[in-house]
VEXTOR-316657 format. One record per residue (C-alpha): z, y, x. Coordinates in steps of 0.02 Angstrom, whole numbers, plus 32768, in hexadecimal, padded with zeros to 4 digits. Layout:
N
ZYX/...
This chain:
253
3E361042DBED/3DE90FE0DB73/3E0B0F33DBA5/3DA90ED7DB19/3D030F25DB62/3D220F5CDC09/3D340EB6DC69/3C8A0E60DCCF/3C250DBEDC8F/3C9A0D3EDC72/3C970CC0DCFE/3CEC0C19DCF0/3D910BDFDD14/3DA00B1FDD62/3E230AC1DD1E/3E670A13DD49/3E9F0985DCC2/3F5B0966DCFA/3FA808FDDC4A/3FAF08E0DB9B/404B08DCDB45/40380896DA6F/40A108C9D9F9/4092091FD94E/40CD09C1D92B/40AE0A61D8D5/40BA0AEAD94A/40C40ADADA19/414C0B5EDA5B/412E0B3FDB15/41A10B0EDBB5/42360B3DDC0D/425B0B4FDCB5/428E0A97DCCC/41E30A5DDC80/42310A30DBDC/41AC0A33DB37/41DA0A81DAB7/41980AA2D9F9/41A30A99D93E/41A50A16D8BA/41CB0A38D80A/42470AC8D85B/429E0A57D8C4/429F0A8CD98E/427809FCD9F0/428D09F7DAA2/42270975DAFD/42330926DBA9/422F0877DC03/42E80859DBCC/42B0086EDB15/42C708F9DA87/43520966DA5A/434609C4D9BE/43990A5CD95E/43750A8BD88D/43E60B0FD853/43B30AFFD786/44340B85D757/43C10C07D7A3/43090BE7D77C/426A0BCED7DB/42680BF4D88F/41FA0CA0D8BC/41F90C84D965/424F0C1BDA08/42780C79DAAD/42740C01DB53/42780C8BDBC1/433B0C38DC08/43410B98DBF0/44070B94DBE1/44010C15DB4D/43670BD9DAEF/43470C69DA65/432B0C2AD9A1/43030CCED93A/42FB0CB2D879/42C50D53D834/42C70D15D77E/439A0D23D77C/43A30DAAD815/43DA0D42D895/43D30CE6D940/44280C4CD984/44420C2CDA33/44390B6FDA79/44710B22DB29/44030AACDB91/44370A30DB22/44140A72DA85/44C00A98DA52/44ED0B2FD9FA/453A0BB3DA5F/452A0C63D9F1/44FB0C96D94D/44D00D5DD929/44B60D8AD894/44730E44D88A/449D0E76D7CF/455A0E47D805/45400ED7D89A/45860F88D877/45090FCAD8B4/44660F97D828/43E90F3CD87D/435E0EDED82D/43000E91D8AE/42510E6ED8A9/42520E3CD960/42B00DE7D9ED/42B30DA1DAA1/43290D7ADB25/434B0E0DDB91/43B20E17DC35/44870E45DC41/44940DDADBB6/442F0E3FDB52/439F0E22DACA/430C0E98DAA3/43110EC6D9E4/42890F29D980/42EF0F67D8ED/427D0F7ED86D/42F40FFFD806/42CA1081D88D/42391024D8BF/42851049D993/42920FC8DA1A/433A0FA3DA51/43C40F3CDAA2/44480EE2DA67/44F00EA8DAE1/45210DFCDA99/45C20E10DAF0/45E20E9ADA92/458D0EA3D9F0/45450F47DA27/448F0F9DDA04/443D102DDA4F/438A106ADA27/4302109DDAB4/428C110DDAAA/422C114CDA06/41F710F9D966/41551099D965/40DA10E9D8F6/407A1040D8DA/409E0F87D8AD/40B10F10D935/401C0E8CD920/406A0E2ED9BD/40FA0E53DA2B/41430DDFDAC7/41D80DFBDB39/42110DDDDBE2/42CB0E12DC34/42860EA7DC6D/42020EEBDBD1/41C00EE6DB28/41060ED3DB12/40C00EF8DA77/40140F1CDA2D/40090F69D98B/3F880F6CD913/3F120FF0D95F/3F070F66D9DB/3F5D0FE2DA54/3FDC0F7ADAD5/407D0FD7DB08/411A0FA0DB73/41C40FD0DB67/42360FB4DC0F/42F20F99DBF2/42F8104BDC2E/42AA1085DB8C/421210BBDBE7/417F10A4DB8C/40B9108EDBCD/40141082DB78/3FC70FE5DBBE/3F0A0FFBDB65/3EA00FA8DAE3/3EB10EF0DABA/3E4E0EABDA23/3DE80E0BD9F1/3E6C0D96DA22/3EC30D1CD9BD/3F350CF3DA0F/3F7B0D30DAB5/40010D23DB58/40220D9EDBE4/40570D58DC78/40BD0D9FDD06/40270DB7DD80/3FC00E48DD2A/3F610DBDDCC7/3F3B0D93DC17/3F160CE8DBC0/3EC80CF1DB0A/3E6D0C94DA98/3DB30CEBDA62/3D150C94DA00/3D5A0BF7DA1B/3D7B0BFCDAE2/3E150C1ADB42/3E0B0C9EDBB8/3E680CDBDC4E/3E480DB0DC71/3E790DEEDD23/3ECB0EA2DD00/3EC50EEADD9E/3E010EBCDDBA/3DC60EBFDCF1/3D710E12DD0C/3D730D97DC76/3D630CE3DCAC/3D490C54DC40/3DD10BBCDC53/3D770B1EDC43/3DC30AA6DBDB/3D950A10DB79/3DCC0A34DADC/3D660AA8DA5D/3DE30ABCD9D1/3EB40AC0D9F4/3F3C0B0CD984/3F8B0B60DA31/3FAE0B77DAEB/40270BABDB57/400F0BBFDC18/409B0BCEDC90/40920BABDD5F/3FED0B83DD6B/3FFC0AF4DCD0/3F9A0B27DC3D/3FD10AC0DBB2/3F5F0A9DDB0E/3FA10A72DA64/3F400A11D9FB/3F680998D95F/3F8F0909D9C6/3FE60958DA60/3FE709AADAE6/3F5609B3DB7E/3F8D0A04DC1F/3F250A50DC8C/3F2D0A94DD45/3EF00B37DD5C/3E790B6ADDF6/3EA00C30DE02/3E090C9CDE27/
């Protein structure tokens, strides 16, 4: 199914003006499940809410690759530069450090996300296989077979990793090691699947919202024509832009 083609005329999306929060930063990461903001600023996490900001800079291992909200009491910091991920509380506290060229068995990973059983979801780029790692344990086992191409874009949940590579072709792996051929995504610059069967992603300068289970593309009407990124979650689409961020209420087709 070739998702980039097959869906109707777009139709529009209505969308409601809820806030505007200003701040500067570099990068927008997204919220929690307690409605916390966070995002980057000169590689220093900073978690926003009405109380104020909490922040967390760990020099000794580089820039930040990537933030994982998906539990807000073990908030994932992967720095890919030196191999390794730090785990932080609600508070931004410092709970675990792994570092994978420490491990016995070699991992370089090119990849991470919080998965469930106190587990995380590692693409080792040595044998270029998905896998998990027990952070009780220290212990790594592969799933299913080597990917053949590059991951242009990869996201997790506790249950699968998605991940399109650069034929543009979207697979998932389940925890299970099962793995399923999802279609064709392309065009988009940037991109979030969401639990219900849906897609956001950026395209010619619109935000769009595609329905998989009908194929119909609809068009999310916002005010802004140029942002640096979103992030939706329960019906709150949020829009980064230099000065802030704009939150907007979503009317579902």
């Amino acid at each position: 199914m070739l998702f980039s083609h097959s869906f109707c005329q777009s139709q529009s999306i209505i969308t409601t003006k809820l806030d505007s929060i200003n701040f500067e930063a570099d990068d927008l990461v997204g919220t929690d499940g307690f409605g916390n903001y966070f995002f980057l600023k000169n590689n220093v996490l900073v978690k926003r809410n009405e109380n104020g900001i909490q922040q967390y800079q760990n020099i000794s291992l580089g820039k930040i690759k990537k933030v994982d909200l998906i539990n807000p009491l073990k908030v994932l910091v992967f720095y890919e530069e030196f191999n390794a991920i730090v785990l932080l509380d609600n508070q931004m506290n410092e709970i675990q450090k792994i570092e994978f060229s420490k491990n016995e068995t070699p991992i370089i990973v090119s990849a991470t996300g919080m998965s469930g059983q106190n587990q995380l979801w590692i693409y080792n780029s040595i044998d270029q296989q998905i896998g998990l790692y027990d952070m009780a344990t220290n212990t790594y086992k592969s799933l299913g077979v080597p990917i053949k191409e590059n991951l242009l874009f990869y996201q997790t949940d506790f249950n699968y990793f998605h991940w399109i590579d650069t034929n543009n072709q979207w697979f998932s792996c389940s925890i299970f090691g099962r793995t399923t051929t999802n279609g064709l995504l392309k065009n988009q610059t940037g991109l979030q699947l969401l639990d219900n069967n849906a897609i956001v992603y950026f395209k010619a300068n619109a935000l769009y919202w595609l329905d998989r289970n009908t194929h119909k593309e609809y068009k999310i009407e916002i005010v802004e024509n140029s942002f640096k990124n979103f992030y939706y979650k329960n019906q709150i689409l949020s829009i980064f832009t230099t000065q802030g961020i704009t939150n907007y209420k979503i009317i579902l087709p």
